[in-house]
Every structure is written in C-alpha cells, then in structure tokens.
C-alpha positions in Angstrom: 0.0 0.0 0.0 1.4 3.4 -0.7 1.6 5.9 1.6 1.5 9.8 0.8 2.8 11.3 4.1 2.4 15.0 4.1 2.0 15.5 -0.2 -1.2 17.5 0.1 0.9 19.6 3.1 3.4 19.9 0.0 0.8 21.0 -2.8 -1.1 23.4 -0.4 2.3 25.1 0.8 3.2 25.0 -3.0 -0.1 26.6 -4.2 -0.2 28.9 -1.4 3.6 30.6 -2.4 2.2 31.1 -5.8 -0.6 33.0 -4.7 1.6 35.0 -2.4 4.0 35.4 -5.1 1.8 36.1 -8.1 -0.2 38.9 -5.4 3.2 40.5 -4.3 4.3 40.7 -8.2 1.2 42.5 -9.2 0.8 44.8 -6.4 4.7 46.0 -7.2 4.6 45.9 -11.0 4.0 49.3 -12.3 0.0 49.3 -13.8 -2.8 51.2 -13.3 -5.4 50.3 -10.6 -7.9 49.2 -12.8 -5.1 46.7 -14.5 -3.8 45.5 -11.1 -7.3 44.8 -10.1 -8.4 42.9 -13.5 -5.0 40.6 -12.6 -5.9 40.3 -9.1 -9.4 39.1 -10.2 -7.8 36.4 -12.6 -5.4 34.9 -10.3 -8.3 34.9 -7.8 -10.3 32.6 -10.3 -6.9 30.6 -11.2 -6.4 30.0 -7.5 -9.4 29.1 -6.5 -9.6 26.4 -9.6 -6.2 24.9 -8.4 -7.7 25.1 -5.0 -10.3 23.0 -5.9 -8.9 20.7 -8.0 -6.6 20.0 -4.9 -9.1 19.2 -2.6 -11.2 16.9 -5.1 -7.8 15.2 -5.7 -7.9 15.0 -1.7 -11.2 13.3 -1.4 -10.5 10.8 -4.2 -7.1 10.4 -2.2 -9.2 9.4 0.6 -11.9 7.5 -0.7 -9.4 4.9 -2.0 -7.6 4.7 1.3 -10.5 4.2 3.1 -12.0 1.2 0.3 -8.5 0.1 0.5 -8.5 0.2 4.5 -11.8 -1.4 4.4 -11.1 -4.4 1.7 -8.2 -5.2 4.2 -10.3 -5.4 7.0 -12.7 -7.4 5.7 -10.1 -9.9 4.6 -8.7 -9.9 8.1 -11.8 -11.2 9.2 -12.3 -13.7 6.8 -8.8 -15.3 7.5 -8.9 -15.0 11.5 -12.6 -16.8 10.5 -11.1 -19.5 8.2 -8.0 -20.1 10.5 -10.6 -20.8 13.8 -12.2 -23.5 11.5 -15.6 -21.5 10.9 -16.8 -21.2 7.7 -18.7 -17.6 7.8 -17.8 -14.8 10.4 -20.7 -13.7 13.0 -21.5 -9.9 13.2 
C-alpha cells in the first residue's frame, strides 16, 4: 500500500507561495489600478480552480484509502474466521 505522508501539506504550501508570489508581483509591478485589479481578479479565479482541483484530488485520495482500509479489514476477518475452523464470520 502506498503511503502519501504530508503531499497534500506539499501542494497546499506550493499553491499557497504562488498565490503569495503572483499577489506580491502585481501589487509591485507598475500598472494602473484598474489593470492590477483585472489581474488580481484572474489569479483569484486561477487559485481558487487549483484550490479546488486540490481538494477533489484529496477526497478521491481518501476515498481509496479508506476502500482500500476497508477491503483489508474485511479480509482480516475472513482469515482469523477460516484459520478458527468456521466457515462464515458472525457480526
């Protein structure tokens, strides 16, 4: 089973210094308001698509730990079951 200690740590510090970057650049770039606040707007949008794709990548992340997690589980059972000599586990 592979593990993914602290990756989605990684991504969100990642996407979270290219917000901070991209915000610093535009606010110290010479442009007029209107101009810094069109680019502001964008990278918002950007951002928060990245955001998101990050966290559904997170919950698929997790959904197939936990299946995986659960499938293991269950065959736990069934082997402690089939190693005691009974043919089907009780609940």
């Amino acid at each position: 089973m592979a593990s993914d200690n602290g990756g989605g740590a990684i991504i969100a510090a990642f996407i979270l210094g290219a917000i901070a970057g991209a915000a610093t650049a535009l606010l110290l770039a010479p442009s007029s308001g209107e101009e810094t606040r069109r680019l502001l707007a964008e990278k918002a949008r950007e951002s928060k698509d990245l955001a998101n794709d990050a966290a559904k990548k997170g919950r698929e992340f997790v959904d197939r730990q936990r299946e995986t997690l659960s499938t293991a589980i269950e065959r736990g059972k069934e082997a402690y079951h089939r190693a005691r000599g009974s043919e089907e586990p009780t609940a």
